[in-house]
py3Dmol code that shows the C-alpha trace and the ligand (Angstrom):
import py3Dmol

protein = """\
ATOM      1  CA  UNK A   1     161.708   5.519 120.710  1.00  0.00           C
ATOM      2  CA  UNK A   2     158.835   3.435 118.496  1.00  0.00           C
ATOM      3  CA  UNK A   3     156.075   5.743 117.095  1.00  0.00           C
ATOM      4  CA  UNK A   4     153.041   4.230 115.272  1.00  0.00           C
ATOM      5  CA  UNK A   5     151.719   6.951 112.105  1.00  0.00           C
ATOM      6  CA  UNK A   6     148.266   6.883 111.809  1.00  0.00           C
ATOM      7  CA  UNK A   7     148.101   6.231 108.412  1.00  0.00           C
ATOM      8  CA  UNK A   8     148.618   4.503 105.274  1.00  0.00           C
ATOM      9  CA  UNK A   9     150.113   6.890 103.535  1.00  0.00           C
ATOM     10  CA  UNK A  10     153.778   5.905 102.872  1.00  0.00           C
ATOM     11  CA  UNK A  11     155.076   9.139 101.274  1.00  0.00           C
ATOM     12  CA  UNK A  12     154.046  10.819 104.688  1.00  0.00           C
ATOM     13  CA  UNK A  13     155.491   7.860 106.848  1.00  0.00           C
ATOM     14  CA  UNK A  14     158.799   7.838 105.229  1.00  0.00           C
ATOM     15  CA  UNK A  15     159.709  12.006 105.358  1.00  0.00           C
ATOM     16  CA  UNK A  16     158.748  11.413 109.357  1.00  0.00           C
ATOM     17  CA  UNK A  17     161.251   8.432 109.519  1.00  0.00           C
ATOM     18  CA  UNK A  18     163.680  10.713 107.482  1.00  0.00           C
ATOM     19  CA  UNK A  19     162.991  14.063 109.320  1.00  0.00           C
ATOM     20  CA  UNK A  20     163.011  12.099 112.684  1.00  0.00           C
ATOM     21  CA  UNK A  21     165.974  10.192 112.554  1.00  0.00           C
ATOM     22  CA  UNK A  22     167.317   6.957 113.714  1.00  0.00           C
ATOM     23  CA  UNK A  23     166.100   8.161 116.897  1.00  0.00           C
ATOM     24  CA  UNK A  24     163.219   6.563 116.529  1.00  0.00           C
ATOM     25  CA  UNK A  25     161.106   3.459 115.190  1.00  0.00           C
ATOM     26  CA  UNK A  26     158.378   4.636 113.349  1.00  0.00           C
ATOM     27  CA  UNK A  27     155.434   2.186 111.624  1.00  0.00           C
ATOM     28  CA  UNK A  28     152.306   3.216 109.958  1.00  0.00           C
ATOM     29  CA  UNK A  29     148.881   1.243 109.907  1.00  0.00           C
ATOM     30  CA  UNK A  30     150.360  -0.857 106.660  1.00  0.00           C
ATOM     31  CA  UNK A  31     150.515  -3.394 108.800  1.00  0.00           C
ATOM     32  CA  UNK A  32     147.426  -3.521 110.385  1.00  0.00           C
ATOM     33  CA  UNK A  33     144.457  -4.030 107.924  1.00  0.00           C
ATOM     34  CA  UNK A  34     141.986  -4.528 110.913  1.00  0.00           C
ATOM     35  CA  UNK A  35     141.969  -0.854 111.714  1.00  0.00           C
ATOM     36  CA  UNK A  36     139.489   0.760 109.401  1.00  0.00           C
ATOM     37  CA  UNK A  37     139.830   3.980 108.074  1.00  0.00           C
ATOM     38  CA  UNK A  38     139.314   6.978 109.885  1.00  0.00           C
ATOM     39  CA  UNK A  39     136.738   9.038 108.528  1.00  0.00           C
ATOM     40  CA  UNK A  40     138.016  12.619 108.703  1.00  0.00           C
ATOM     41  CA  UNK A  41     135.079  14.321 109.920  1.00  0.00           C
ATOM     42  CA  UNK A  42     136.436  17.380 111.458  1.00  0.00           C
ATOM     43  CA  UNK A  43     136.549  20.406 110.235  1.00  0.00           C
ATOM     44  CA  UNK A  44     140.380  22.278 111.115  1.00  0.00           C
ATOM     45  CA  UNK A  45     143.760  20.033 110.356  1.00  0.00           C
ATOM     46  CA  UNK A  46     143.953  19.702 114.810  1.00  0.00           C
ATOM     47  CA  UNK A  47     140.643  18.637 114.770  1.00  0.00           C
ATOM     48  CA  UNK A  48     141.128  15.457 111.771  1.00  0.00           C
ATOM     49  CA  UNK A  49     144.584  15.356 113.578  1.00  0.00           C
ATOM     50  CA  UNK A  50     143.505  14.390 117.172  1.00  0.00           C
ATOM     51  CA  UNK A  51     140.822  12.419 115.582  1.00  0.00           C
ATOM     52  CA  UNK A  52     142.975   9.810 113.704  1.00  0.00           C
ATOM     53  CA  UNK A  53     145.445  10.096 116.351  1.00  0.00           C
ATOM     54  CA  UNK A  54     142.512   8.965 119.387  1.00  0.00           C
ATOM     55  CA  UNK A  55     141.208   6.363 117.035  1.00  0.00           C
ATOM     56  CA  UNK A  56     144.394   4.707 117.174  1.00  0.00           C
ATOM     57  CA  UNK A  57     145.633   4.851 120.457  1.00  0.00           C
ATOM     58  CA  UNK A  58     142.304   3.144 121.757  1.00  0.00           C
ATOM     59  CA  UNK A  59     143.101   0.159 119.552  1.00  0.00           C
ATOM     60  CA  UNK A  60     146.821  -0.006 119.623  1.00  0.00           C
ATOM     61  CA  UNK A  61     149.872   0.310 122.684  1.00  0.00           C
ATOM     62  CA  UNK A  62     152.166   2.770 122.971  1.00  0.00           C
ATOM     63  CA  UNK A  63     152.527   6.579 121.308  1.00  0.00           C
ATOM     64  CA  UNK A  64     150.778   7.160 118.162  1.00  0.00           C
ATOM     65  CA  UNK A  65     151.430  10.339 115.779  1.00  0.00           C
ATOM     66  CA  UNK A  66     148.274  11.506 113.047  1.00  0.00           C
ATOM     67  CA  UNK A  67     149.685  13.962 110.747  1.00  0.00           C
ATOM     68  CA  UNK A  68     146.798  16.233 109.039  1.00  0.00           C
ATOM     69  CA  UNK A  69     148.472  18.253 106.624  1.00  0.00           C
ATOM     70  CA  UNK A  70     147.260  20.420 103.571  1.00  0.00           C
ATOM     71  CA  UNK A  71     148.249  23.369 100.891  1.00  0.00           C
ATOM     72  CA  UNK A  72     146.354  26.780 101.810  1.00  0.00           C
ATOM     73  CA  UNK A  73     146.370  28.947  98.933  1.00  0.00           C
ATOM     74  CA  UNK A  74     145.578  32.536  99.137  1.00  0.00           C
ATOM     75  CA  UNK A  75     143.831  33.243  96.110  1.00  0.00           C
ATOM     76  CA  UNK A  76     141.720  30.664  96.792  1.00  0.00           C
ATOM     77  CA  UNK A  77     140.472  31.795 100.408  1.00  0.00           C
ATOM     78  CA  UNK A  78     142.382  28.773 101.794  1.00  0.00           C
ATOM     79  CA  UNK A  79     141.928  26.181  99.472  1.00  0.00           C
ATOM     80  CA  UNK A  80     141.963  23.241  99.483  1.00  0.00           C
ATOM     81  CA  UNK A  81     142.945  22.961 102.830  1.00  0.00           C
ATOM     82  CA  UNK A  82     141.814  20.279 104.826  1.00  0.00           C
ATOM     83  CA  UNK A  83     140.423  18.911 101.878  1.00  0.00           C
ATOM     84  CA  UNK A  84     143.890  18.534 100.069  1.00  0.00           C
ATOM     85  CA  UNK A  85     143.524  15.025  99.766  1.00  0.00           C
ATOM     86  CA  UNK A  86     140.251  14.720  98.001  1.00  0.00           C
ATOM     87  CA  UNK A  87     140.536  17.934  96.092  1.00  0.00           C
ATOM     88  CA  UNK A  88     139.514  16.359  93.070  1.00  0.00           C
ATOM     89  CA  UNK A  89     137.469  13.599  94.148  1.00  0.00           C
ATOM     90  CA  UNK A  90     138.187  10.850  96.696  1.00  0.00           C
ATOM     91  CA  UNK A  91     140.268   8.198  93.787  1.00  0.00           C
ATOM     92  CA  UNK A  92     141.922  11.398  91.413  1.00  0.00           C
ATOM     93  CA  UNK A  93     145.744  11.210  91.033  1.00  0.00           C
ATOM     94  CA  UNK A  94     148.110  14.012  92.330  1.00  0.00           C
ATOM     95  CA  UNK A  95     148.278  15.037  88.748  1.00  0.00           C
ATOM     96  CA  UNK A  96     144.580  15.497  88.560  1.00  0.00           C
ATOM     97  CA  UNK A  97     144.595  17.398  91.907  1.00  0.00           C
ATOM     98  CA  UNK A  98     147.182  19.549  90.689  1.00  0.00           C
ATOM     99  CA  UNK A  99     145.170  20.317  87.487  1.00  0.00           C
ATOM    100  CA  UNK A 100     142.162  21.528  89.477  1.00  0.00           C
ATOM    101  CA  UNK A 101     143.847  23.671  91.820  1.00  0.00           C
ATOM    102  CA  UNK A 102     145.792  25.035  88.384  1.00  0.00           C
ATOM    103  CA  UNK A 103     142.475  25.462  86.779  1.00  0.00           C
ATOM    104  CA  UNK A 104     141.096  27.123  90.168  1.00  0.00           C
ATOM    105  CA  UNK A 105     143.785  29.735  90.012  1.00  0.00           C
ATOM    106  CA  UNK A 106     143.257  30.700  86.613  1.00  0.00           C
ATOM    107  CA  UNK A 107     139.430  31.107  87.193  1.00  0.00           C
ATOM    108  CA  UNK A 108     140.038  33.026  89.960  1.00  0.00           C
ATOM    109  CA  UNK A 109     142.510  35.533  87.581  1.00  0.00           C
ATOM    110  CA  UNK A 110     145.469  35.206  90.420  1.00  0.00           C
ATOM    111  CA  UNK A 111     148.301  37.239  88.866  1.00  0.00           C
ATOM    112  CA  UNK A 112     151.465  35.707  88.625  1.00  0.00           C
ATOM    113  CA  UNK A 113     152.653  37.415  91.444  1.00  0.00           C
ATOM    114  CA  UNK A 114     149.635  36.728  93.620  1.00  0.00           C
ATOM    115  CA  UNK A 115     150.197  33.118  93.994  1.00  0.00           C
ATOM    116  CA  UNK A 116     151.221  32.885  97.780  1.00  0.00           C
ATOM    117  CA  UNK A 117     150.528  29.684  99.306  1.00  0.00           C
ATOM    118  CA  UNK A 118     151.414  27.782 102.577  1.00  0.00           C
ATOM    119  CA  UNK A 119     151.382  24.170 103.565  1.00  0.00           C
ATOM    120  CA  UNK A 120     150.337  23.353 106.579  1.00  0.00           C
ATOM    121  CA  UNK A 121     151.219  20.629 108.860  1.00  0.00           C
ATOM    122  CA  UNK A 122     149.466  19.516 112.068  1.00  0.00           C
ATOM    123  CA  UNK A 123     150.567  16.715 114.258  1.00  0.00           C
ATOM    124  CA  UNK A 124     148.548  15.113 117.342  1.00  0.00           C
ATOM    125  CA  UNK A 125     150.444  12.815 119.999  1.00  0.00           C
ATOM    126  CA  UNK A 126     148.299  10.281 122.175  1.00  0.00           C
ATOM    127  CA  UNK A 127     148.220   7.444 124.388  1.00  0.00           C
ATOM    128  CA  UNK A 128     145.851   4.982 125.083  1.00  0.00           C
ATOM    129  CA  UNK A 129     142.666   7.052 124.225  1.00  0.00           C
ATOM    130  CA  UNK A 130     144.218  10.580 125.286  1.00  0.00           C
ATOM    131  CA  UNK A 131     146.009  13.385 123.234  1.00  0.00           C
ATOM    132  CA  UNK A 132     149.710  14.583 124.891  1.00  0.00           C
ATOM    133  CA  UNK A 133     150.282  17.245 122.827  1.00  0.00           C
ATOM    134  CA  UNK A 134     149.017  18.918 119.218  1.00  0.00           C
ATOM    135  CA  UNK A 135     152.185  20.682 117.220  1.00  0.00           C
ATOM    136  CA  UNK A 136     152.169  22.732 114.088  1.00  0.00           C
ATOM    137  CA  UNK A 137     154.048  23.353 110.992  1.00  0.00           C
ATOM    138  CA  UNK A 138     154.032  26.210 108.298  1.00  0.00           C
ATOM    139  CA  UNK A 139     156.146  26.766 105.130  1.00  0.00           C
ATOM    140  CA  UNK A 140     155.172  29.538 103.354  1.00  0.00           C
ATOM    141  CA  UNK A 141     155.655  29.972  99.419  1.00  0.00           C
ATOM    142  CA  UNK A 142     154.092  30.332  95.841  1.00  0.00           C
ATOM    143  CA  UNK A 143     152.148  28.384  93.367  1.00  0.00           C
ATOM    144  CA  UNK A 144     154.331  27.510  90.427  1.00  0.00           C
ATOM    145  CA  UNK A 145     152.410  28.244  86.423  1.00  0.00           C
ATOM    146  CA  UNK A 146     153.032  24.498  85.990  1.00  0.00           C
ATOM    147  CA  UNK A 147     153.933  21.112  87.510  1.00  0.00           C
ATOM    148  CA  UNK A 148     158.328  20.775  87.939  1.00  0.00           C
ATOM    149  CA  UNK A 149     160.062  17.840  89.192  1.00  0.00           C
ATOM    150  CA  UNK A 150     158.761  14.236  89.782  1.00  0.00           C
ATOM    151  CA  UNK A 151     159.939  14.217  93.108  1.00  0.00           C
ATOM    152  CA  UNK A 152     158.081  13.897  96.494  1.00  0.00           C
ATOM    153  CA  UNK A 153     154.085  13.730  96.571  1.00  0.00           C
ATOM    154  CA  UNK A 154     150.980  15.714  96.057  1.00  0.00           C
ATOM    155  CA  UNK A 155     151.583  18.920  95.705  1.00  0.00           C
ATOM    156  CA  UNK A 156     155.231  19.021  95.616  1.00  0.00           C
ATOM    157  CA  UNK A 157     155.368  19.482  91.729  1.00  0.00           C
ATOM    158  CA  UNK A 158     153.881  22.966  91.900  1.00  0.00           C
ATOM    159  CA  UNK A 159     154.863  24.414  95.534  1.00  0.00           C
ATOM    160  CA  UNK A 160     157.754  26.980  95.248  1.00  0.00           C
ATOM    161  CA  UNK A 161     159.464  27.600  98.759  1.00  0.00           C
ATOM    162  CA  UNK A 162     159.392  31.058  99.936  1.00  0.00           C
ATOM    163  CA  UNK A 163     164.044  32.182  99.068  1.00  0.00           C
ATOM    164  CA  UNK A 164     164.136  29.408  96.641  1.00  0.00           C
ATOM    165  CA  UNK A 165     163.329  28.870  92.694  1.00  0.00           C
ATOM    166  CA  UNK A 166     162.733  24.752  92.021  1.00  0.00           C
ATOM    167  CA  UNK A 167     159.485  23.010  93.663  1.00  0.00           C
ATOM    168  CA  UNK A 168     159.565  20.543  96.306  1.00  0.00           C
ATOM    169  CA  UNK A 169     159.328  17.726  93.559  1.00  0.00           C
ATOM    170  CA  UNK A 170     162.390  19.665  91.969  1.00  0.00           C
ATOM    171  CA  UNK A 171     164.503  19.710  95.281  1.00  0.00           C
ATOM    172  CA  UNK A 172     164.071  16.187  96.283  1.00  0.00           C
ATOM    173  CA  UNK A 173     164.116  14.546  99.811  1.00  0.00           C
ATOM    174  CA  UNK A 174     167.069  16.200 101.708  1.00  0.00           C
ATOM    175  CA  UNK A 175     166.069  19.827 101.113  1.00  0.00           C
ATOM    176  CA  UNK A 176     162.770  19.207 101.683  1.00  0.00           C
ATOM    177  CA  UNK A 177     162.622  17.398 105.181  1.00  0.00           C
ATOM    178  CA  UNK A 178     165.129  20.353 106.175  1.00  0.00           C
ATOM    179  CA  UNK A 179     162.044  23.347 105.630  1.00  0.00           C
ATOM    180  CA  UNK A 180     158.575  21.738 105.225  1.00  0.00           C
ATOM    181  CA  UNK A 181     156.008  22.129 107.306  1.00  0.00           C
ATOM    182  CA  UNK A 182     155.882  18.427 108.435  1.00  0.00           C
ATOM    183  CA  UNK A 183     159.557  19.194 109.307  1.00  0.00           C
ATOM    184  CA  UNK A 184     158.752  22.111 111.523  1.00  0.00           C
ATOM    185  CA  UNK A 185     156.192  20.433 112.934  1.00  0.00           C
ATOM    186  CA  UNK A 186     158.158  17.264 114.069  1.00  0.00           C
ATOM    187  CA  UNK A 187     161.036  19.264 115.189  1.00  0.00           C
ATOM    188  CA  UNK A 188     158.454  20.597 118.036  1.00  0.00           C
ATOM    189  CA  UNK A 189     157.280  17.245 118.557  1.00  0.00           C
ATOM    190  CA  UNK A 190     160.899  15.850 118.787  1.00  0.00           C
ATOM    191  CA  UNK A 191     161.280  18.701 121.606  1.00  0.00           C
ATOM    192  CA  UNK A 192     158.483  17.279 123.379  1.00  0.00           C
ATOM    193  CA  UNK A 193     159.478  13.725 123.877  1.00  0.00           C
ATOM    194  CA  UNK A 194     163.105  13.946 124.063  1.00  0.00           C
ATOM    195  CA  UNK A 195     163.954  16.738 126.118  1.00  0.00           C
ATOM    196  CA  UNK A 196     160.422  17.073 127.675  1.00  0.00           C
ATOM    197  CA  UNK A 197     159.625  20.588 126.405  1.00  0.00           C
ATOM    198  CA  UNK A 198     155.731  21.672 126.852  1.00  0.00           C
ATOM    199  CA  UNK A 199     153.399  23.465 126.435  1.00  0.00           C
ATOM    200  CA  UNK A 200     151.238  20.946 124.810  1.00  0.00           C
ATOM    201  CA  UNK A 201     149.542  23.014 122.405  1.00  0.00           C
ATOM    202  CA  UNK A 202     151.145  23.638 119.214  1.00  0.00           C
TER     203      UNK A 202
END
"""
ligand_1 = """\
23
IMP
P 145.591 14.075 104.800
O 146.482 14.772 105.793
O 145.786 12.610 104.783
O 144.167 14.516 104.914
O 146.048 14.504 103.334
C 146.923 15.520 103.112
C 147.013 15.837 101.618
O 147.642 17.116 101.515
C 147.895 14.860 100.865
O 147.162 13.834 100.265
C 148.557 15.767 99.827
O 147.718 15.910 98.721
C 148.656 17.096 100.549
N 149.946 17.214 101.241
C 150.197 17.142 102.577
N 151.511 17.265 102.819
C 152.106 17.384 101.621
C 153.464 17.503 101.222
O 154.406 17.489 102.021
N 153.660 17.618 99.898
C 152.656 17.632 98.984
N 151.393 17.485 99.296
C 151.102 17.364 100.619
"""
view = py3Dmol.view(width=600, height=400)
view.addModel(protein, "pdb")
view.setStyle({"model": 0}, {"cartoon": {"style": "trace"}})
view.addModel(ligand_1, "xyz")
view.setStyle({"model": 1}, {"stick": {}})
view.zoomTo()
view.show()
């Protein structure tokens, strides 16, 4: 089954090629520099979900996936959150993102052991300018005291899995598309098209 990502973001389009499978075909936007970017306007992960995921399906065939996805933290009130992403401005590194939230922690005096923190991960299917079906993904765990592990992307370096003691960027690729969020979330999806599974709605 082909899939089109809405998005250019290749760490994201590779864990759902991994998570998914031979299965299925799945491309991102890489390919097609005369879609623009999607301005993420909304203000939930369904909402900036559905949106990328309409914007797409009006300009190309066939099913089209938009993965909004964030770390909720807590001590933070449930930041950053939608604004993962640009957490420390729109062109800062992972490593400068990962300072800030650091940095945001200590301000906020979060004990050691008050450092519980999810990532979310929602997905939106459509079609030709209409959404099939919206499904979500949670992995709960802790902030790390510093950055472990190269592996993975944004935030993996200091997100601690809830029954486990190395990061995501410590555990690498096969442990992680087996528990996170976007895994959960696909696994519903997966449901969905192959064996035809509703309800639509997460
Ligand atoms: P968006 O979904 O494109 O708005 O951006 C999501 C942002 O959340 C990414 O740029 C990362 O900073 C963060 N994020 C989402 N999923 C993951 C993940 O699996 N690992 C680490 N960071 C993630």
């Amino acid at each position: 089954m082909q899939l089109i990502v809405a998005s250019r973001n290749v760490h994201k389009t590779r864990e759902i090629q991994q998570i998914l499978g031979s299965e299925f075909a799945v491309r991102d936007l890489r390919a097609c520099p005369e879609i623009s970017e999607i301005i993420e306007s909304g203000t939930s992960f369904e909402e900036n979900a559905k949106l990328k995921a309409l914007a797409v399906s009006r300009k190309l065939p066939g099913l089209v996936i938009a993965d909004d996805s964030g770390l909720e933290v807590d001590a933070l009130g449930g930041a950053p959150g939608i604004h993962s992403a640009r957490y420390a401005g729109t062109n800062a590194t992972n490593r400068e993102k990962i300072d800030r939230l650091l940095e945001e922690l200590a301000r906020a005096g979060a004990a050691k052991d008050a450092r519980r923190a999810q990532f979310r991960c929602v997905l939106a299917l459509a079609r030709n300018g209409e959404v099939l079906g919206v499904f979500e993904g949670i992995i709960e765990g802790q902030i790390a005291d510093r950055p472990r592990g190269a592996r993975g992307f944004g935030y993996d370096p200091i997100f601690v899995p809830k029954g486990f003691q190395q990061t995501f960027g410590e555990l690498g690729p096969a442990e992680k598309n087996q528990l996170s969020h976007r895994a959960r979330a696909l696994e519903k999806l997966r449901a969905f098209l192959i064996l035809g599974r509703g309800p639509i709605k997460i």
